[in-house]
C-alpha positions as CSV (number, residue, x, y, z in Angstrom):
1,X,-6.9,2.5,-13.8
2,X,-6.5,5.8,-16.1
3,X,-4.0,8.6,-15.7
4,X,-6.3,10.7,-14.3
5,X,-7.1,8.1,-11.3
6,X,-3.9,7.6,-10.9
7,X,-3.1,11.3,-10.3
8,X,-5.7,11.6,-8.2
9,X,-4.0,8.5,-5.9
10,X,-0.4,10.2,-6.0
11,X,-2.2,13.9,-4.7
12,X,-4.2,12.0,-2.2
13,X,-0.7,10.5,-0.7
14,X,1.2,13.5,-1.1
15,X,-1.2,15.5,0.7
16,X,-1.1,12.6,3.7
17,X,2.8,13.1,3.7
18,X,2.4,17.2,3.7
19,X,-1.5,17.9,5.1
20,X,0.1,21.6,5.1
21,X,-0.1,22.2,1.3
22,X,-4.0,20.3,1.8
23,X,-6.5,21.8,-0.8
24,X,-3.9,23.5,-2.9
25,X,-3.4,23.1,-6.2
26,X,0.0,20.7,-6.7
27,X,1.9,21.9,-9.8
28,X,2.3,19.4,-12.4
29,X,5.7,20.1,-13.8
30,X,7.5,21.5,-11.1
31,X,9.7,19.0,-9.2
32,X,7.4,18.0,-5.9
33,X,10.3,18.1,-3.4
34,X,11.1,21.7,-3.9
35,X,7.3,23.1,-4.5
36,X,6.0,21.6,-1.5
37,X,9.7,21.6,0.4
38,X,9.8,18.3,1.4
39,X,12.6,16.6,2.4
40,X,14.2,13.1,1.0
41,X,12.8,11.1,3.7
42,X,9.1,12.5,3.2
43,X,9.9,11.6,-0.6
44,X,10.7,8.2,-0.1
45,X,7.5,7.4,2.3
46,X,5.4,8.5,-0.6
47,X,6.6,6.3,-3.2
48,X,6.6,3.6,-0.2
49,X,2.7,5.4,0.4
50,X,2.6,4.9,-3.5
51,X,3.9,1.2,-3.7
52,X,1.2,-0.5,-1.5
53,X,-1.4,1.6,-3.0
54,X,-0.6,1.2,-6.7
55,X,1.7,-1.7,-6.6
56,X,4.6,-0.5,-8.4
57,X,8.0,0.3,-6.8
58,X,9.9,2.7,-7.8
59,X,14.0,1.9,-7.5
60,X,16.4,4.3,-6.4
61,X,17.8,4.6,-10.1
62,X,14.3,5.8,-11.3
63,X,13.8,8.9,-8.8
64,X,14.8,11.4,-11.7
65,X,11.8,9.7,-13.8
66,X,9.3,10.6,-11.0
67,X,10.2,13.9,-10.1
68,X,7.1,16.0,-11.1
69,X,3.2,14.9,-10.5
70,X,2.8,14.5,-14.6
71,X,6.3,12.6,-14.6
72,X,4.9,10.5,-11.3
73,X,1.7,9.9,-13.4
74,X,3.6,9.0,-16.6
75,X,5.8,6.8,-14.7
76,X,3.0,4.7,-12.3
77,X,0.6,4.4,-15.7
78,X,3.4,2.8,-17.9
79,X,4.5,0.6,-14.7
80,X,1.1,-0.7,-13.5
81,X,0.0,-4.4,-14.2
82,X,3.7,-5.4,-15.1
């Protein structure tokens, strides 16, 4: 899967987890909790959204690593397959 399927994946599930921000353009290097204010629990159920559609979990001690959508990219593209 390229990086640029695999952003499309992580927009697809964020916009499942806030249909509100639906259609807009999600920032690439601003952290995705506070641009789309969503809270730690709608966080967590998209890299749980993210784990049984890519099939790479992401441990608690990694969150800072997939803050932003190009760090989420970065992080799901070097993780996949391994």
């Amino acid at each position: 899967m390229t990086k640029e399927e695999i952003k499309k994946k992580i927009i697809e599930q964020i916009y499942e987890i806030a249909p509100e921000h639906e259609g807009e353009e999600i920032p690439e290097n601003e952290n995705i909790q506070r641009s789309l204010e969503i809270d730690s629990f709608h966080f967590l159920n998209l890299l749980t959204a993210l784990n049984e559609e890519l099939g790479v979990e992401v441990p608690e001690s990694d969150y800072s690593e997939v803050d932003t959508l190009e760090h989420m990219t970065d992080y799901f593209a070097a993780h996949m397959g391994q």
